[in-house]
N, C-alpha and C positions, 0 to 999 in steps of 0.2 A: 266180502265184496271182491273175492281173488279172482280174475278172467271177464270179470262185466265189461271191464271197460276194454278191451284185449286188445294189451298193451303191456310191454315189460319195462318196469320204472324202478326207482328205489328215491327214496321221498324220508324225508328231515324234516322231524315236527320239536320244534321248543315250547314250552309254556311258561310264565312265570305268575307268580299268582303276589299281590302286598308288595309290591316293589318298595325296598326301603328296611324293609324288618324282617330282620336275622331270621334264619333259616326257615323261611317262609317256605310255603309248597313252589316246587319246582319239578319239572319231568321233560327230559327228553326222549326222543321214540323216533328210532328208524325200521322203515317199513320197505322188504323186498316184494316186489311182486313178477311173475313172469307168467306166459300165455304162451297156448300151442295149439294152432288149430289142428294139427295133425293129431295127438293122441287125446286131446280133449279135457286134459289132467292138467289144471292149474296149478302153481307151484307159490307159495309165499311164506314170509316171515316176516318177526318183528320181535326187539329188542327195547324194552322199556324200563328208564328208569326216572324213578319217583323218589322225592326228598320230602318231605317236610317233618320241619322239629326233630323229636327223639326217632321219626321213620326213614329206613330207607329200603325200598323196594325193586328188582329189578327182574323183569320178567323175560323169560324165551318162550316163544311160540310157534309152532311151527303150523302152515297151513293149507289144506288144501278145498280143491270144488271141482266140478262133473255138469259140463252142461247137457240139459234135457230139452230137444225143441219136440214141445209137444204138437204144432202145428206150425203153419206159416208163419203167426203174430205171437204165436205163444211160447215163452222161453221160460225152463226152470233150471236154474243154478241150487246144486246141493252142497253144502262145504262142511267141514270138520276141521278141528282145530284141536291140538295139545302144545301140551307143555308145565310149563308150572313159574310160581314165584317163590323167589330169593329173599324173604327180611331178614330185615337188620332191626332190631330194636336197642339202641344205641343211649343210656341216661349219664354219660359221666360228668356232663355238666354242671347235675344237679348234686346236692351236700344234703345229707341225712341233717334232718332237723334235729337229731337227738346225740349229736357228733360223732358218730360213729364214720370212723376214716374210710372204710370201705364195706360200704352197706350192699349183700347182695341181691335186694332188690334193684338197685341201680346199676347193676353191672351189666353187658353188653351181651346182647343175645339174638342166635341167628338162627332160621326155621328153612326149610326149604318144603311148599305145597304144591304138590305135584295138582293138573286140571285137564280135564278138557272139556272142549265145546261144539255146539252142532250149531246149522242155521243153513237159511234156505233165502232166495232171492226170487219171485217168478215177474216175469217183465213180458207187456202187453206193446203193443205201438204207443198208445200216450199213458199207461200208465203202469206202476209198478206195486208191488208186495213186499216186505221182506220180514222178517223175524228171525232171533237166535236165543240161542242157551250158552254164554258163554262161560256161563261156570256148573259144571252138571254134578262135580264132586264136592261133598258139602267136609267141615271141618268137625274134628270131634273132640281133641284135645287139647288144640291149638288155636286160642281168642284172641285176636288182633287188630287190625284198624278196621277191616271189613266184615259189616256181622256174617253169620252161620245160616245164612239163607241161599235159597234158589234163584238166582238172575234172569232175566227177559230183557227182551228189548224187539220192540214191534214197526212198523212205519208204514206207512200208506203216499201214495204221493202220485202227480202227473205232471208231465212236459209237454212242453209244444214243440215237440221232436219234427223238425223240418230236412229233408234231405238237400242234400247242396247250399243249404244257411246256415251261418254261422250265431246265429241268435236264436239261444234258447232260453225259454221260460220255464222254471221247474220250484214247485211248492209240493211241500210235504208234511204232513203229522205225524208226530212218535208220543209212543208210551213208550216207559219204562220205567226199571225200579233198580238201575245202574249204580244210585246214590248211595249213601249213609241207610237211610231210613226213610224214606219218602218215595212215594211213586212220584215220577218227572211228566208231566205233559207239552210236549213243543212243538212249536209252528216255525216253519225254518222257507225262507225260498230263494232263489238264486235267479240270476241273469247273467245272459251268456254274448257280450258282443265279441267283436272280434279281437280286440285285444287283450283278453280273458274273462274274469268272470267277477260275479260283486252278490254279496251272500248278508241275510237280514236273518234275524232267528228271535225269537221272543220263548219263554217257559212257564211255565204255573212256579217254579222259586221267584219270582219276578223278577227275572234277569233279561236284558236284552244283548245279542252281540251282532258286529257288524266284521265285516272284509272283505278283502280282495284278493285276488289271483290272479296274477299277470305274467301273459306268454311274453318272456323277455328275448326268448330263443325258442329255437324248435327243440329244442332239448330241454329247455331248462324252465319253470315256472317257480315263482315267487311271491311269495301270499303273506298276507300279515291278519291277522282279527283282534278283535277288541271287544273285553264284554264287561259290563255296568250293571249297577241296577237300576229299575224306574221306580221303585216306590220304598227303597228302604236310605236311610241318609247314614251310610256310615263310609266312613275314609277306605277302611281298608278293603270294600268290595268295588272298588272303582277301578283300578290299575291292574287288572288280570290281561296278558299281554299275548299272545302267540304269535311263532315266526314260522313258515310253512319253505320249505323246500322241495323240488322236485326234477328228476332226474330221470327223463324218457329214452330210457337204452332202446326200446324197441315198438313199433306199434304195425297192426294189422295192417296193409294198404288200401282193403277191402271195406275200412271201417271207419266211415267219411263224419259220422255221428257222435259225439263221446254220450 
């Protein structure tokens, strides 16, 4: 997504997932992005890291994209992306059932897997394309929290892209196979009044989340979301929490639309 929106930000995402119980999944992730209409080379990165239980993960990524106007209405963004991730697979908490003081299957182990990824944006007047590869390097000796497969992630979607209004309507569909082991199917849409923005998302794991986004400054927005389940009744899938930050160092003057 580096240069769609051309703008240069750098943006704070929190998640917490089971509020309440011990080293539950948790992930911060900061995201730089910058734009140049001059040489056309968008410039990004992003820095992640993820906790839960015996994991801990931290990723660098560095990113770039290339836009293509293939006519008046018609816009293709190319991007690529490397880097790689840091585990940590970390068991000292746990005691050999058979006493052994220092069992070394439970001893603390760190991998480093090197990635990268491609993907592509084309964007019309009311509606958009996008898909990626974000993991194009597969693992061969190294079995971890994420199986040994190929990554996708696909979207379709339109807005009611208004010039000079500040109210936008935007709905979209994604596949993907992002997760564990399951293909994800979601319906996500968004509204855009003026004093920022409020987002509705439902899945095929049947999850639903909800948020918001608010222009608090012209520099600064502030977002929070919330995701549940509808039809599964357990405690611990209820309190999945995000905190969203955003920090607009820079934006096109020419570019009245986000």
């Amino acid at each position: 997504m580096i240069g769609i929106k051309k703008e240069a930000n750098l943006r704070l995402v929190i998640d917490s997932q089971w509020v309440g119980i011990k080293d539950a999944p948790k992930q911060k992730t900061l995201f730089f992005e910058s734009y140049s209409p001059i040489n056309k080379i968008n410039l990004g990165g992003l820095i992640r890291n993820r906790s839960r239980f015996a994991e801990n993960n931290t990723q660098f990524l560095s990113q770039f994209s290339y836009p293509i106007q293939l006519n008046s209405l018609l816009t293709l963004h190319l991007g690529i992306q490397g880097g790689g991730d840091l585990y940590e697979l970390n068991f000292d908490y746990l005691r050999s059932v058979d006493g052994v003081a220092i069992d070394p299957l439970l001893q603390k182990n760190t991998y480093f897997i090197p990635n990268v990824g491609i993907g592509f944006h084309l964007n019309t007047a009311n509606f958009f394309f996008q898909g990626s590869f974000p993991r194009l390097l597969r693992r061969h000796s190294i079995q971890l929290f994420l199986p040994n497969k190929l990554y996708y992630f696909s979207e379709i979607g339109w807005n009611s892209k208004r010039m000079g209004s500040s109210n936008l309507l935007k709905v979209s569909l994604q596949f993907h196979n992002l997760g564990i082991n399951k293909l994800v199917f979601q319906a996500k849409g968004s509204f855009t009044p003026r004093f920022g923005e409020i987002y509705l998302g439902m899945n095929s794991e049947k999850n639903i989340g909800i948020g918001f986004l608010l222009h608090t400054k012209r520099i600064l927005r502030l977002g929070y979301a919330f995701q549940f389940p509808w039809a599964v009744n357990a405690d611990l899938k209820r309190n999945n929490h995000s905190i969203y930050l955003q920090f607009k160092l820079k934006q096109n003057p020419t570019n009245t639309v986000l």
